[in-house]
C-alpha positions in Angstrom: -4.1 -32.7 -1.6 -7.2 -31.2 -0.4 -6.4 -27.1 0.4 -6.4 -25.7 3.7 -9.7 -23.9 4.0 -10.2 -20.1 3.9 -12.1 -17.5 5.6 -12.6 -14.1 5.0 -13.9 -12.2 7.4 -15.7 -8.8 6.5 -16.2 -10.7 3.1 -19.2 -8.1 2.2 -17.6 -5.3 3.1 -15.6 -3.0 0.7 -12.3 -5.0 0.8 -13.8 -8.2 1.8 -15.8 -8.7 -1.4 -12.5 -7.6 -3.7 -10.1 -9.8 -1.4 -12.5 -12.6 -2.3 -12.5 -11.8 -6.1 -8.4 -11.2 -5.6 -8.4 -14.9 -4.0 -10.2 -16.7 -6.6 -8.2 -14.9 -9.2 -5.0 -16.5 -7.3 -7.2 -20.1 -7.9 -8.5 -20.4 -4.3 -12.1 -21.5 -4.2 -14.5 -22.5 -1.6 -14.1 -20.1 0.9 -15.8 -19.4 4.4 -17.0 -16.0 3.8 -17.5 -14.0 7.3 -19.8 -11.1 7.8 -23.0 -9.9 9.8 -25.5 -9.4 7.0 -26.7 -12.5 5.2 -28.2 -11.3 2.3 -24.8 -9.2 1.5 -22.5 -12.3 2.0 -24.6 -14.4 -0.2 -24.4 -11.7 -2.5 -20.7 -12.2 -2.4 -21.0 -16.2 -2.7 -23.0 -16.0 -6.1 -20.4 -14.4 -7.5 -18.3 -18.0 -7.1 -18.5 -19.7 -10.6 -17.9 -23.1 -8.4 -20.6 -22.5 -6.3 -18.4 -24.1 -3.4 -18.3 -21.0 -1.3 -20.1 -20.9 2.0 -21.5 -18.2 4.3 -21.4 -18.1 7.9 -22.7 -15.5 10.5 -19.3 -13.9 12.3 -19.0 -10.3 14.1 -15.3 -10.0 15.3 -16.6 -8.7 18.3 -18.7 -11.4 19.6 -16.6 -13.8 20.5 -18.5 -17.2 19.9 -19.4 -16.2 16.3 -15.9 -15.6 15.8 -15.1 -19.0 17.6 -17.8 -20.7 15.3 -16.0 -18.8 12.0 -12.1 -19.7 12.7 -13.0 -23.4 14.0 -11.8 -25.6 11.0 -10.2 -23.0 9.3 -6.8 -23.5 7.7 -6.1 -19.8 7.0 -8.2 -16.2 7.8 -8.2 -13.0 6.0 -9.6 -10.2 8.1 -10.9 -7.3 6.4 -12.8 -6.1 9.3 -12.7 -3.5 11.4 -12.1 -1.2 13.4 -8.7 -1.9 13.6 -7.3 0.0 16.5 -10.4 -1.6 18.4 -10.1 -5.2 17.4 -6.2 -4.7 17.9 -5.3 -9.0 17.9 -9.0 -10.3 18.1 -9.5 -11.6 14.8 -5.9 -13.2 14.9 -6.2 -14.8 18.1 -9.0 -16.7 17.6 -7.4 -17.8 14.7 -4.4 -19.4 16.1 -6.9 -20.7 19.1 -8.4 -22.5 16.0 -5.3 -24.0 15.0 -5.1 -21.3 11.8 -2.9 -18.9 10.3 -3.9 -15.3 9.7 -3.8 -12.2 7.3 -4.9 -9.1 8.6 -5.4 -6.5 6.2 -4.3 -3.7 8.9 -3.5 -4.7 12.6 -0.1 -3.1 12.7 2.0 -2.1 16.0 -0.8 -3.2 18.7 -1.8 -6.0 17.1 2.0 -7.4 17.0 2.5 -6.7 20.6 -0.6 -8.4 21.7 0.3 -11.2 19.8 4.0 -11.7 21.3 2.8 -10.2 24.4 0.4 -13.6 24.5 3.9 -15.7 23.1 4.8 -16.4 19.5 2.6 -18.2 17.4 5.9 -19.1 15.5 6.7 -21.6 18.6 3.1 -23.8 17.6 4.1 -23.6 13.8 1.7 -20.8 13.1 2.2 -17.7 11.0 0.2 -14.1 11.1 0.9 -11.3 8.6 -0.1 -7.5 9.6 -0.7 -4.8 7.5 -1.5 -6.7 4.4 -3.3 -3.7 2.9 -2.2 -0.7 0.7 -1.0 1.8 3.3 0.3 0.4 5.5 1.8 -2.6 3.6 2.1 -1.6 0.1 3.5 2.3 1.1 6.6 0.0 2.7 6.6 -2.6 -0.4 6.8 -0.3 -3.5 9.5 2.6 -2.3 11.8 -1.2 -1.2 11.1 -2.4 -4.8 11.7 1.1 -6.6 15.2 1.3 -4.4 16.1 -1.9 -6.8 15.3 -0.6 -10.0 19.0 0.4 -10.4 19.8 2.6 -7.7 23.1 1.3 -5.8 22.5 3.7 -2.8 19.4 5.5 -1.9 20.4 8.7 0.0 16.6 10.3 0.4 12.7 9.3 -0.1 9.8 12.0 -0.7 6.2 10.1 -1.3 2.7 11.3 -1.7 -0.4 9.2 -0.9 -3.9 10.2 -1.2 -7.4 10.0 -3.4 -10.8 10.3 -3.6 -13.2 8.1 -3.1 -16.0 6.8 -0.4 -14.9 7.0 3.2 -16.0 2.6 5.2 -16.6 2.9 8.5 -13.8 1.2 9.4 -11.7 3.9 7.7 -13.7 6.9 9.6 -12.9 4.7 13.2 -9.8 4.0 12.6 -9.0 7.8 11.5 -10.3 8.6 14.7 -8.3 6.4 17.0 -5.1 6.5 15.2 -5.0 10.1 16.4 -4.2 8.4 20.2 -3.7 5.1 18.8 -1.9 2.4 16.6 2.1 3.3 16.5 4.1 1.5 19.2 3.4 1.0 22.7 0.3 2.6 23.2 1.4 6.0 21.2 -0.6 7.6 18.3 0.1 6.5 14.9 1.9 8.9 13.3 3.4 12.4 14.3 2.3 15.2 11.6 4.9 17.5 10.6 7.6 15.5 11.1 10.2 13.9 9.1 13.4 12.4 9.3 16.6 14.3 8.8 20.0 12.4 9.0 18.8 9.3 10.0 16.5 10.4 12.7 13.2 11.7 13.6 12.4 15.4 13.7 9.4 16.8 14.7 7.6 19.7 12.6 10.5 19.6 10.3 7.6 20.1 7.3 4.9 22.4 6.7 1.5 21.9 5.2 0.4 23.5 1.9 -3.8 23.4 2.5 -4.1 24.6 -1.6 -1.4 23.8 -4.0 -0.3 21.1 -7.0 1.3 18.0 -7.2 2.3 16.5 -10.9 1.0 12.9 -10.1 -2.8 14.4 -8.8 -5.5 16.6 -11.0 -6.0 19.6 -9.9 -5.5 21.6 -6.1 -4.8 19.8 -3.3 -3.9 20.2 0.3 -0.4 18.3 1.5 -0.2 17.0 4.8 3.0 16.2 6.0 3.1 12.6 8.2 5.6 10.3 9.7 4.3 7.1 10.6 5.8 4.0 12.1 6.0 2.0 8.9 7.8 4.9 6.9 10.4 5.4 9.8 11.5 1.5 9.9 11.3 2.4 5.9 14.2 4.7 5.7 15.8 2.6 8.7 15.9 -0.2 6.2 16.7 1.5 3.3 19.4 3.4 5.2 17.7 7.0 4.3 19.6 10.1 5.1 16.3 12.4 4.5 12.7 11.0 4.3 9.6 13.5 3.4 6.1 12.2 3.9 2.6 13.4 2.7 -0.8 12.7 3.0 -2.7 14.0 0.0 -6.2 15.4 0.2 -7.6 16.3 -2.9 -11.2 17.0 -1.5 -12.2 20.7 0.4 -14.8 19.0 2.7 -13.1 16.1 3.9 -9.6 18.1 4.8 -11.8 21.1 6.6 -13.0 18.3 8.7 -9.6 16.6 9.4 -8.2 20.4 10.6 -10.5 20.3 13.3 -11.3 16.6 14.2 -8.7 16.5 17.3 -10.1 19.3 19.1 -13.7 18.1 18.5 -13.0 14.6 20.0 -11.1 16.2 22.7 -14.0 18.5 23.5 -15.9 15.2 23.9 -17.8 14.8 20.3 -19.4 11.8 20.0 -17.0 9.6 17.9 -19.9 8.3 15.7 -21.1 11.9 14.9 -17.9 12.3 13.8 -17.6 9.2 11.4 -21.2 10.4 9.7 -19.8 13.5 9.5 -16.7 12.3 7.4 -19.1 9.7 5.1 -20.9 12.9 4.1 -17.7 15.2 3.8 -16.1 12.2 1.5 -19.2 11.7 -0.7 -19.3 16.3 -1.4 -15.6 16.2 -2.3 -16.7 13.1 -5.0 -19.7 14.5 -6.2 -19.2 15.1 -10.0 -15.6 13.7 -10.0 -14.2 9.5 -10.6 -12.3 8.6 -7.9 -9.0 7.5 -7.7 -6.1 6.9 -5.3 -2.6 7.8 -6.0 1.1 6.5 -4.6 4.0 8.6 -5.5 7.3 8.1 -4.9 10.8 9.7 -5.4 14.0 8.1 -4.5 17.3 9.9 -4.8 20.7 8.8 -4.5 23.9 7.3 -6.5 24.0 4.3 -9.2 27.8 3.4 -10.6 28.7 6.3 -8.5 27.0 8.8 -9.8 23.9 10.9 -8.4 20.8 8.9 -10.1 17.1 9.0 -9.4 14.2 6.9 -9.4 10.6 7.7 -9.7 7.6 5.2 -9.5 3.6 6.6 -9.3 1.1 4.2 -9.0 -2.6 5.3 -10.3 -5.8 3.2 -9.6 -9.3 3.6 -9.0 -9.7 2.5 -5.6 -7.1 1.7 -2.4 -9.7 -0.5 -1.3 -8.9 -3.1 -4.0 -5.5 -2.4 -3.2 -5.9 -3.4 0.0 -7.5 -6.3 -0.9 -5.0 -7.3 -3.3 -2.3 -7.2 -0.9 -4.0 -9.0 1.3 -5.3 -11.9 -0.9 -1.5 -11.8 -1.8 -0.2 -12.4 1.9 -3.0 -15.4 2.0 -1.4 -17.0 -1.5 2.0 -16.7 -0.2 1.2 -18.0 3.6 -0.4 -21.0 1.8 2.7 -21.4 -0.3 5.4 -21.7 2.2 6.9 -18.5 1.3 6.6 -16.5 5.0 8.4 -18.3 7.8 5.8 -18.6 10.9 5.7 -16.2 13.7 4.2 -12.8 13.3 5.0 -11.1 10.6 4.2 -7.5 8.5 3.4 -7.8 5.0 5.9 -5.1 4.0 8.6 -7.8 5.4 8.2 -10.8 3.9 6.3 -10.3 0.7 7.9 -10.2 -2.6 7.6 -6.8 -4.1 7.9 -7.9 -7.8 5.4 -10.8 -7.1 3.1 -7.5 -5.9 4.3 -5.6 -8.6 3.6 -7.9 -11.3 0.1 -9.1 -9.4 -1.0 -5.6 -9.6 -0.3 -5.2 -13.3 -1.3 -8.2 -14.4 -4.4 -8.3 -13.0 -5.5 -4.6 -14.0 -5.5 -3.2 -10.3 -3.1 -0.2 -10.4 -1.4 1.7 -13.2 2.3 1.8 -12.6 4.5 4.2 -14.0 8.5 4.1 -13.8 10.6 7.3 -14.5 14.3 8.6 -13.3 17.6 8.6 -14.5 18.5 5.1 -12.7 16.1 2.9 -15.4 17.8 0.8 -17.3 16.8 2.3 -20.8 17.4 -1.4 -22.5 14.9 -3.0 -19.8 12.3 -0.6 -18.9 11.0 1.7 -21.3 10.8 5.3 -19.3 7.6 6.4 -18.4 5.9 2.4 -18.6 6.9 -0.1 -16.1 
């Protein structure tokens, strides 16, 4: 049986070209790859040992090109951006093609455009959100480390961050998660705040611009965040206390960040901005190999007694990440393994399928520790 066919859109862009590599590493070949630079996407297609790939002109924003991509599609990855801009674009056209999606970010406003419109699940179809590495893998790993022995988690503190190059659909989408991406039409996050007993409190956390953190080299400034994914997190989990930070190991980036919502409310020009943050990203790496870190401490009780559980995940880049979460979410769409409707990754992906993908394939380092590891199946220290 002939395989439903695959695009990926944004295939020469910084995820795009790993999700590709992630995909044929899963054993999908002859893909549609989607971008708006020829030369860079049949960069990407020579890298097929099949030679079955095929490039097509696509910009998510123009809607017959997009029309012209999706048509005859079985499945789309989008690794485009900006997300907070496309919102349900990329995913639309795709079920108007008759195809299921994967979008690497899309999150709250991309949902409610997509049930706002009616459920895809009613026509068969399935879309999976936030099939990247935060969100998506921030929600999958702290469910998966809750597992690893732990019979009630009581409290979650976690610490994301790295170094590395700053896209341009990271810079936007920086930019316009300060007003938008959480749910209905509200920013998406709330610095400061955490959740205590159950519930959200706002500035509940300070932030420490020049201190240490065991699982990153040298100083770095913590910024403390609750988003939308890591409150339905401790929802799910059942968290009394959850603790949330944002790790910026780099000077000129973080100087920037401090005063990037008073210059676009004073009316800065948006792109400005963006070059500004490509420039501040590449001073912080000058000199240094980057890397991107996920931390995460879980407290609570196993055979009744207090127990903890500790999981840090190292790797060079949280755009391969992303794209391995994402390539992921295709495989198991393709599968039969995520009921249709709409979908985020965090939900319906198996974490030890991610785990074990992510090992396997040499795309993180992931390290176990705590008192609730079962000594005789996971050596401390080495998952």
């Amino acid at each position: 049986m002939t395989e439903p066919l695959i695009g990926v859109l944004g295939a020469s862009g910084a995820v795009g070209r790993a999700a590709v590599r992630e995909l044929r590493a899963l054993g999908h070949t002859g893909l549609r790859l989607g971008g708006r630079t020829a030369s860079a996407l049949c960069a990407v297609a020579e890298e097929d040992p099949t030679g079955h790939d095929e490039t097509v002109w696509a910009d998510a924003t123009a809607p017959d090109g997009l029309r012209a991509f999706t048509e005859g599609c079985g499945i789309v990855l989008n690794c485009a951006g900006p997300t907070y801009r496309l919102r349900a674009t990329v995913a639309s056209a795709a079920l108007a093609a008759g195809a299921d999606c994967v979008d690497v970010a899309g999150d709250d406003p991309a949902a409610e455009d997509l049930l706002d419109a009616g459920d895809p699940a009613g026509d068969g179809r399935t879309v999976v959100l936030s099939a990247g590495a935060l969100p998506g893998l921030s929600g999958l790993l702290p469910r998966w480390l809750a597992g690893q022995g732990l019979d009630r988690v009581a409290a979650l503190t976690a610490h994301c961050g790295g170094l590395e190059t700053c896209s341009p659909t990271v810079a936007h989408d920086l930019m316009l998660s300060l007003t938008s991406g959480g749910a209905d039409g509200a920013a998406y996050g709330e610095a400061l705040a955490a959740v205590r007993d159950g519930r959200r409190v706002p500035r509940a956390l300070r932030t420490a611009e020049d201190t240490e953190h065991h699982a990153f080299p040298g100083r770095v400034a913590l910024q403390p965040y609750l988003s939308g994914e890591s409150e339905r997190l401790a929802t799910v989990l059942g968290l009394d206390r959850l603790d949330w930070y944002n790790v910026h190991p780099g000077p000129a980036v973080r100087a920037l960040l401090n005063v990037l919502p008073g210059r676009l409310a004073a009316g800065d020009d948006p792109a400005e901005l963006a070059d500004r943050l490509f420039l501040a990203a590449d001073l912080d790496l000058a000199g240094r190999t980057p890397y991107y870190v996920m931390d995460f401490e879980l407290s609570g009780t196993a055979s009744g007694h207090p127990a903890t559980a500790g999981l840090t995940l190292r790797a060079a880049s949280s755009y391969r990440l992303t794209a391995a979460v994402g390539a992921l979410a295709v495989d198991a769409v393709l599968r039969a393994r995520v009921p249709a409707g709409v979908h985020f990754a965090r939900d319906v992906l198996d974490p030890d399928t991610v785990v074990r993908h992510l090992r396997g394939r040499g795309v993180a380092d992931l390290r176990l520790t705590g008192t609730a590891a079962d000594a005789d199946q996971v050596e401390e220290g080495v998952l």
